[in-house]
ZAROTOR-656578 format. One record per residue (C-alpha): x, y, z negated; residue number from 1; residue in one letter. Coordinates in steps of 0.5 Angstrom, whole numbers. Layout:
BEGIN
    px    py    pz   n res
     X     Y     Z NUM   a
...
This chain:
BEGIN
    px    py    pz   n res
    59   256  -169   1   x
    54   255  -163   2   x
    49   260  -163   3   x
    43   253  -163   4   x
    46   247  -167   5   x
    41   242  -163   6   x
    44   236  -167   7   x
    42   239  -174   8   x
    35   234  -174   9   x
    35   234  -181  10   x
    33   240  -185  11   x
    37   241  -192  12   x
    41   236  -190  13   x
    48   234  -187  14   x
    47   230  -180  15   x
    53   225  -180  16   x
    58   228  -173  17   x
    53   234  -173  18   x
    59   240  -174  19   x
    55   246  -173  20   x
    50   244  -178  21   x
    49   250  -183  22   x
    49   244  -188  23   x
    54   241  -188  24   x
    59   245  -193  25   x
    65   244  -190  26   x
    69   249  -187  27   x
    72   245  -182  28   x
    68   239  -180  29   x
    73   237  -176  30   x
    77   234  -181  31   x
    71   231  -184  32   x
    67   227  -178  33   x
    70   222  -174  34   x
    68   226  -167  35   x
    63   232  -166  36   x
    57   230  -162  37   x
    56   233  -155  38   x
    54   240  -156  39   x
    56   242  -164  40   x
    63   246  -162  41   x
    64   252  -158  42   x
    65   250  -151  43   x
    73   253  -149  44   x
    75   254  -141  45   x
    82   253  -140  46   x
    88   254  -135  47   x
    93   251  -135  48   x
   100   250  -132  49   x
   107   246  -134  50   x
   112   251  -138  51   x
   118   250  -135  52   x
   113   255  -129  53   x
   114   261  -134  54   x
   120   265  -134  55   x
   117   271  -138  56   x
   112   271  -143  57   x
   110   279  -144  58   x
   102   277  -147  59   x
   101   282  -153  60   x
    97   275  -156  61   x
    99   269  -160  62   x
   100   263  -155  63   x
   101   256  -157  64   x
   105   251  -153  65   x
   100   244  -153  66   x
   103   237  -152  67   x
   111   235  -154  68   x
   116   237  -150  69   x
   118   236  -144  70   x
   110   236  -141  71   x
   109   242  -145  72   x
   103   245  -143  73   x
   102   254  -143  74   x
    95   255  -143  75   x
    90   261  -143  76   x
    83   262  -146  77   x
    78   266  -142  78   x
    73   268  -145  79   x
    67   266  -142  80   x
    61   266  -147  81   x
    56   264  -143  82   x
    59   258  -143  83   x
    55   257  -151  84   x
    48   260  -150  85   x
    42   257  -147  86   x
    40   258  -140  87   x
    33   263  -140  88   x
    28   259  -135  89   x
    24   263  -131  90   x
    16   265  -135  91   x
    11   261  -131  92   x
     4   264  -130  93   x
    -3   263  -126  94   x
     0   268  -121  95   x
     7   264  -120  96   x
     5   258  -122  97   x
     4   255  -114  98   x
    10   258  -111  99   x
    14   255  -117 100   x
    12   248  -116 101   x
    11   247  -109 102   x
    19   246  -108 103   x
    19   240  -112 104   x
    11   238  -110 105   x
    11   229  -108 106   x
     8   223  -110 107   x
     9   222  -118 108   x
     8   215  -118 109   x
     9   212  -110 110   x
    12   206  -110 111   x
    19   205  -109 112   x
    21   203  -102 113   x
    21   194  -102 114   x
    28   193   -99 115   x
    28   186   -95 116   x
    34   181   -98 117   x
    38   179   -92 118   x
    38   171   -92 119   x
    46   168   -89 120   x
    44   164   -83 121   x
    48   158   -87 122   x
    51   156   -94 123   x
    57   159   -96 124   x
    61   155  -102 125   x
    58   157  -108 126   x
    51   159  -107 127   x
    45   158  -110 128   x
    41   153  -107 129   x
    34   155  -105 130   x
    28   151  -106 131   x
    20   153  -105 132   x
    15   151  -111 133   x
     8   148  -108 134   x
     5   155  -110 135   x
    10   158  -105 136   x
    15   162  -109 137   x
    22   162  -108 138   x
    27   159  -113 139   x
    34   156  -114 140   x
    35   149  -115 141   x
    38   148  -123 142   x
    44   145  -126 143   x
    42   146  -134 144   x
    49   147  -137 145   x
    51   148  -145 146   x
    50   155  -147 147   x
    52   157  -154 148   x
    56   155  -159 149   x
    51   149  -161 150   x
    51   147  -153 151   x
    44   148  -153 152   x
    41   147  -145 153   x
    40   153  -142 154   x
    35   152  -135 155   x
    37   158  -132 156   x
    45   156  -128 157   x
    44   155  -120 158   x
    47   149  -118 159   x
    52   152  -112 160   x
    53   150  -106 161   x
    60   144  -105 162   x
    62   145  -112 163   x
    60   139  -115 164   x
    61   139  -122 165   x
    58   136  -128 166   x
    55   139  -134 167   x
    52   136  -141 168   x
    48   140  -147 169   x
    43   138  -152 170   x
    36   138  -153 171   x
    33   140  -159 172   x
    26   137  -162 173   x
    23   138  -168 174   x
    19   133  -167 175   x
    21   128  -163 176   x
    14   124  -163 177   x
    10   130  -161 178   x
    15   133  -155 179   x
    17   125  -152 180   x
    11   126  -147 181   x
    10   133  -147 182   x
    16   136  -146 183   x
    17   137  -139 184   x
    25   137  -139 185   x
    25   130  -142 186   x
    21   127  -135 187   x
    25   126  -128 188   x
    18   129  -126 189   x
    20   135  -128 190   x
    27   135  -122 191   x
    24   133  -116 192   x
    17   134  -116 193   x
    13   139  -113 194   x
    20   142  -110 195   x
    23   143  -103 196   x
    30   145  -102 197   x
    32   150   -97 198   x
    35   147   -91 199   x
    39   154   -90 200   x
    38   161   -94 201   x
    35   164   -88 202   x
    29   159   -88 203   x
    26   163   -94 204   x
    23   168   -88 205   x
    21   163   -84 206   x
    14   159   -87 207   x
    15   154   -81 208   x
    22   153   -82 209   x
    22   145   -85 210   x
    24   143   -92 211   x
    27   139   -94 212   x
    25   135  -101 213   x
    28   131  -106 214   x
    27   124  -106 215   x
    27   119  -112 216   x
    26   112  -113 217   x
    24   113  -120 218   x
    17   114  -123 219   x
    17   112  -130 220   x
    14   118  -135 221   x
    16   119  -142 222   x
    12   114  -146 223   x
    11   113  -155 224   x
    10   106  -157 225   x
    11   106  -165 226   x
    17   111  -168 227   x
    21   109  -160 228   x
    20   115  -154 229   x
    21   111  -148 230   x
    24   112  -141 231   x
    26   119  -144 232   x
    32   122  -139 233   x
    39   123  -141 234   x
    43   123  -135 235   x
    40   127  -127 236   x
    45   126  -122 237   x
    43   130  -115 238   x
    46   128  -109 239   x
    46   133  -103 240   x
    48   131   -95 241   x
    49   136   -91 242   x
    51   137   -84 243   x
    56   143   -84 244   x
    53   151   -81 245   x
    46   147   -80 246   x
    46   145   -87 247   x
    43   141   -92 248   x
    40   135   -89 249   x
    37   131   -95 250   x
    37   131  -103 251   x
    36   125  -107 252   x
    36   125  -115 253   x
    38   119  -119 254   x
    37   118  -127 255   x
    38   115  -132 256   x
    33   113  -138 257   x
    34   111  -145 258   x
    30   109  -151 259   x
    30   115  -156 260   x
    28   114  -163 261   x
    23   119  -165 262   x
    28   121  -172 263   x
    32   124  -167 264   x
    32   131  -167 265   x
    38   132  -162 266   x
    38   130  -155 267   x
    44   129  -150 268   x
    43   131  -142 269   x
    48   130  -138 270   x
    46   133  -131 271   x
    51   132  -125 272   x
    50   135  -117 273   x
    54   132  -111 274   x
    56   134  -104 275   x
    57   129   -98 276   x
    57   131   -91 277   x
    54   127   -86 278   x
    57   121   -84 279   x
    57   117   -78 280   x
    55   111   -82 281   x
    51   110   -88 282   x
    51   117   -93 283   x
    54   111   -98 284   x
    61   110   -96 285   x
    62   118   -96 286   x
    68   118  -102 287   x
    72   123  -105 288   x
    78   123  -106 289   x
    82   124  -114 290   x
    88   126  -111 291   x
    92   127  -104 292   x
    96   124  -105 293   x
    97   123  -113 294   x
    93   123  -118 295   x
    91   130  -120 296   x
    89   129  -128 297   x
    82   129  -129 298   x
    79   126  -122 299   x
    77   118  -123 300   x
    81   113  -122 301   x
    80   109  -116 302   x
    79   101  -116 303   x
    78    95  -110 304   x
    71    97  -112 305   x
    69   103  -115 306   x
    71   108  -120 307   x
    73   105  -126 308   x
    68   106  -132 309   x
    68   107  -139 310   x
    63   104  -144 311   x
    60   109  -149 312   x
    53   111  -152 313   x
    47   114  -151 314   x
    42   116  -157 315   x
    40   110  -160 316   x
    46   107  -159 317   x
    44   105  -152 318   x
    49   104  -147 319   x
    51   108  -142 320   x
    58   109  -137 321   x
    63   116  -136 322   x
    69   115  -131 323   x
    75   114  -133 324   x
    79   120  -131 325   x
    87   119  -130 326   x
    91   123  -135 327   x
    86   123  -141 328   x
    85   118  -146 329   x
    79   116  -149 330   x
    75   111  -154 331   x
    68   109  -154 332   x
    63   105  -156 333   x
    56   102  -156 334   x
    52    97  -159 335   x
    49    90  -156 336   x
    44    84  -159 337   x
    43    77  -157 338   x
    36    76  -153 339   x
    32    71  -155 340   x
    33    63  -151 341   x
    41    66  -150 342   x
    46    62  -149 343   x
    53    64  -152 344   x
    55    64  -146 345   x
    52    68  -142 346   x
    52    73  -148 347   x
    59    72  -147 348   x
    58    74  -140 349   x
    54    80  -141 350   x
    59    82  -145 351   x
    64    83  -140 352   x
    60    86  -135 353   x
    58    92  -140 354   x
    66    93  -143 355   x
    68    93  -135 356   x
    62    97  -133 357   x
    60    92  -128 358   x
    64    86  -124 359   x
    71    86  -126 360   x
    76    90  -121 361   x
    81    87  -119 362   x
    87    92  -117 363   x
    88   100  -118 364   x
    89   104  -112 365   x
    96   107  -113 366   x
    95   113  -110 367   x
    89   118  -111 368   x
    87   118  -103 369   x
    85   111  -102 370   x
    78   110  -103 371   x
    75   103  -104 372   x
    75    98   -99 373   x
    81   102   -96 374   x
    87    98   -94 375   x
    93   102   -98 376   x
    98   101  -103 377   x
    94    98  -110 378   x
    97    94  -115 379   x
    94    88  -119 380   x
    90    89  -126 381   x
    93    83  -132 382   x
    87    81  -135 383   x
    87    78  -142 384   x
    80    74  -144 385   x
    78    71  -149 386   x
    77    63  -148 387   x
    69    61  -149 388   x
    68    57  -156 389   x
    62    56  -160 390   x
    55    57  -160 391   x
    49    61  -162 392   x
    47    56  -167 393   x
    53    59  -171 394   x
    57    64  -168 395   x
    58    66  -161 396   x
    67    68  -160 397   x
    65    75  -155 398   x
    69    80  -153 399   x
    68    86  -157 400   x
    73    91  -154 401   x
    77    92  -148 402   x
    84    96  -148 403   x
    85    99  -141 404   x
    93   100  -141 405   x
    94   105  -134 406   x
   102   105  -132 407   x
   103   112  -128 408   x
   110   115  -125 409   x
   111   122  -122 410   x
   114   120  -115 411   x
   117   124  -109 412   x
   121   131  -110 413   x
   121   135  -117 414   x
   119   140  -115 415   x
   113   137  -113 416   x
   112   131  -115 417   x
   106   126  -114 418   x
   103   122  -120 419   x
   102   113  -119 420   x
    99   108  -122 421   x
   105   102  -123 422   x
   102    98  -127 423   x
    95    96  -130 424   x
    93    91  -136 425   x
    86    89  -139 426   x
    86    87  -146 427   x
    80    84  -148 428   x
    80    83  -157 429   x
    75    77  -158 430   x
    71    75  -165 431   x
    65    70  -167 432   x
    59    74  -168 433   x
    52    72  -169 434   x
    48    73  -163 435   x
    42    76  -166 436   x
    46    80  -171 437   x
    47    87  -167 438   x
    56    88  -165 439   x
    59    94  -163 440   x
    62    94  -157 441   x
    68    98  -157 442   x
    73   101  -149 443   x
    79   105  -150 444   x
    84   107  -144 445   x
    91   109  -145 446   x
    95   112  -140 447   x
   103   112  -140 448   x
   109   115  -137 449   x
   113   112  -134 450   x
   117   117  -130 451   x
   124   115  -130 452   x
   128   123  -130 453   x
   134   123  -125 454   x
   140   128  -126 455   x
   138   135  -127 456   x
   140   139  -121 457   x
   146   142  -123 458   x
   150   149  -120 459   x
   156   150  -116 460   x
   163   150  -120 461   x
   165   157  -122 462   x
   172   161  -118 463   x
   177   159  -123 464   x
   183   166  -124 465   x
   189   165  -126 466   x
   195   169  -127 467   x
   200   170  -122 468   x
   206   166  -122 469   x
   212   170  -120 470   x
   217   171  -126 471   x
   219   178  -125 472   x
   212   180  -124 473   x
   211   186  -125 474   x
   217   189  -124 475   x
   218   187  -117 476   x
   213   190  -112 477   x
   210   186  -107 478   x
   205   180  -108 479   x
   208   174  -113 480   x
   209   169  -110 481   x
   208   161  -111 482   x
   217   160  -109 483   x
   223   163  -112 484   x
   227   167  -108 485   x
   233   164  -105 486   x
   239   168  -107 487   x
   236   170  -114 488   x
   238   162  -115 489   x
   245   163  -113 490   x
   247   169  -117 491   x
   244   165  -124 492   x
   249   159  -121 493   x
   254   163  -121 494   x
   254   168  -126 495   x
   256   163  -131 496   x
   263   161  -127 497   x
   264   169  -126 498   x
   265   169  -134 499   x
């Protein structure tokens, strides 16, 4: 037992893991508690060497080989008891008191040396993109991603330098009505303005430096009318150019606004941040590739004009658009109305236009290194249409699906090979309607494979062994031989004639 047992905090009773308390009855607390607390065991000096080391063991005291064979271990205990007793300070009195203390004598509570950050001289892949508040403080440009198993926004994750990516979480309001207009995050205010972005990191020691603001062409706010929360934001798109080491150049953000009924308690963002280096031509015709040169699955498949779309919706079945990614299959859908004074015609147009995302491509991009407007390999989309029939004075025949079948095959080298569009078709399924009667629209896309396998490689033929050929073998020396020997011939000729 310790001389002090500093773990026993509670007079009369056991302390849990405390093996030297007087209390605890057991004999060996070791057998009882799961591990002694630091203090509450003698403290054991050992010397240690392996065993094979000792020929002769003539020591008049019990010795214990530890650990199994063969790293057994001979070990000897000294006895150094001031090992388990409290080290005696020194008494302090007026007379000493000075010389004591003078040797740690310093400022109790002066400030801690502020380290200046070092800023680089340009972006790397994977920074934080620096931004300035109008009140001059220094902050990052935030990309708002799900945290959580609800998917909750969390406002804290950076947008990194070229990596363009796209997150989407939600927003939960327990009052919609009350939060449409005082919610900062739900305004496209609260993205842009009041905020420049650094052109490079070491821009933030420099106040003269040039910022660089982002730019938008939005300026609704968030406004109530009846139970409907209008303009409230549901997609951010950041779009960031930038002129390799000297940095970025320009920032603008796009947004996308939707009509929100004020009984829905969640609200689903999707933020998006995109990196294009300068080009000599317009910043739009800058493109990226979805593959070089087959598709790579999960990047957009390429059409005559643009990334193709898929049809899907927002809250309060507003409709919006995701693109349609190679290799993943989807179904979605929203909902449309007729308008007052429209034709069946034009809502048959209208129709269209929302199911294809826009004006109707009319070939795919074979390969994914082939932007729009780009001459290369591409293959025909086969439209099936609905006819136009009817009125709004009955029932109108719209389309009111659209199935994009997408053909793909692996071409080139199996141990590379390259994924292809071979084939497109565009299915539209038709029905009446009525045209002030709201109607689900519903876009669905398939892929499939169509890669034909060629033989499998196969390896080269095994040797085949076989036994010798000679009769006599092996009772003659010598190697056999594929012949018979001549004179063994004549003497089974003749013998018969001898008898």
């Amino acid at each position: 037992m310790v001389a002090i047992c500093t773990c026993d905090l509670t007079p009369g009773n056991c302390d849990i893991n405390c093996c030297c308390d007087p209390d605890c009855s057991s004999s060996d607390p070791t057998s009882v508690f799961s591990f002694c607390k630091p203090g509450s065991t003698k403290a054991e000096r050992w010397s240690c060497l392996y065993n094979w080391l000792i020929f002769r063991n003539n020591t008049p005291f019990t010795t214990t080989l530890l650990g199994a064979a063969p790293a057994e271990l001979f070990c000897v205990s000294s006895g150094d008891a001031s090992l388990n007793y409290f080290v005696a300070p020194q008494k302090v009195g007026a007379e000493n008191f000075t010389s004591i203390s003078d040797p740690y004598r310093g400022a109790s509570f002066s400030p801690a040396s502020a380290s200046v950050p070092a800023f680089s001289s340009f972006y790397r892949a994977g920074d934080p993109i620096l931004t300035n508040s109008t009140s001059g403080a220094l902050g990052v440009l935030r990309q708002p991603a799900p945290s959580g198993d609800q998917t909750l926004c969390s406002d804290y994750n950076p947008a990194r330098f070229l990596q363009s990516r796209v997150t989407s979480c939600v927003r939960v309001l327990r009052n919609l009505t009350a939060s449409c207009e005082a919610e900062l995050y739900l305004s496209p205010s609260f993205y842009y303005q009041d905020i420049t972005v650094l052109r490079v990191p070491a821009d933030a020691t420099d106040r003269s430096a040039v910022r660089v603001p982002i730019t938008s062409s939005v300026t609704a706010a968030p406004v109530l009318r009846g139970d409907v929360c209008n303009n409230l934001v549901t997609q951010v798109v950041y779009t960031v150019l930038y002129n390799g080491t000297q940095g970025i150049t320009s920032v603008s953000v796009d947004f996308t606004l939707s009509n929100v009924s004020a009984a829905n308690t969640r609200v689903s963002q999707m933020f998006s941040t995109l990196y294009k280096p300068v080009a000599a031509a317009s910043p739009d015709s800058v493109q990226s590739r979805s593959g070089n040169p087959g598709y790579l699955v999960g990047l957009p498949v390429l059409s005559d004009i643009s990334p193709l779309s898929l049809l899907r919706s927002l809250v309060g079945d507003s409709c919006s658009y995701s693109t349609v990614r190679f290799g993943v299959n989807a179904l979605s859908g929203c909902a449309i109305r007729g308008r007052e004074q429209e034709a069946c015609g034009d809502l048959q147009a209208r129709a269209y236009r929302l199911l294809l995302g826009g004006a109707a491509p009319g070939s795919l991009a074979m390969f994914g290194n082939i932007t729009a407007g780009q001459a290369g390999d591409r293959t025909p989309i086969i439209y099936q249409n609905c006819s136009l029939q009817g009125d709004c004075a009955s029932s109108c025949l719209i389309p009111t699906s659209l199935h994009m079948q997408i053909l793909w095959a692996s071409a080139g080298l199996l141990s590379n090979p390259q994924p292809q569009v071979v084939g497109a078709r565009f299915v539209f399924g038709c029905q009446f309607v009525q045209c002030q009667a709201p109607t689900t629209l519903q876009a669905q896309v398939s892929f499939t494979d169509m890669t034909r396998r060629g033989p499998a490689p196969r390896s080269s033929p095994p040797v085949t062994g076989r036994a010798p050929l000679d009769f006599f073998f092996p009772f003659r020396s010598g190697t056999a031989v594929t012949t018979a020997d001549p004179m063994l011939l004549l003497c089974i000729l003749i013998f018969p004639l001898l008898r």
